[in-house]
C-alpha positions, 0 to 999 in steps of 0.5 A: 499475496503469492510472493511471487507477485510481489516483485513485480508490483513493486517494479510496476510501482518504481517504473510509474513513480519514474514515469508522467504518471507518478501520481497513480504510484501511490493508488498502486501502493494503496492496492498491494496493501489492500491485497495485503490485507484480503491475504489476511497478512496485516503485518505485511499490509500495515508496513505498506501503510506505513510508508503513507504516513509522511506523505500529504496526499488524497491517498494518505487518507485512505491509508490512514484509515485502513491502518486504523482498521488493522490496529482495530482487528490486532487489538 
């Protein structure tokens, strides 16, 4: 991901979670990590992964998942 982008999805995902919407944060944090991962920064898309560990949520599954995938790929 150009790192130029990179602020502006992480304002995009503070003005939701502060919004009605805040459920949605967490399907636009699960997407910066997926652009992450097609980037082919997996350190950067694993920490963003990461933060879904402590979280009960439908999105904590996907996740899970694709950090299973990238410690599949480092390893």
């Amino acid at each position: 991901m150009c790192f130029c982008v990179l602020p502006g999805y992480n304002w995009c995902v503070d003005a939701i979670k502060a919004s009605n919407h805040s459920l949605l944060a967490s399907d636009l944090e699960i997407n910066k990590a997926v652009m992450f991962l097609k980037q082919k920064e997996l350190s950067q898309a694993a920490d963003a992964l990461r933060a879904f560990e402590k979280k009960e949520t439908k999105v904590a599954s996907a996740a899970a998942t694709n950090l299973a995938f990238i410690h599949f790929l480092v390893s």
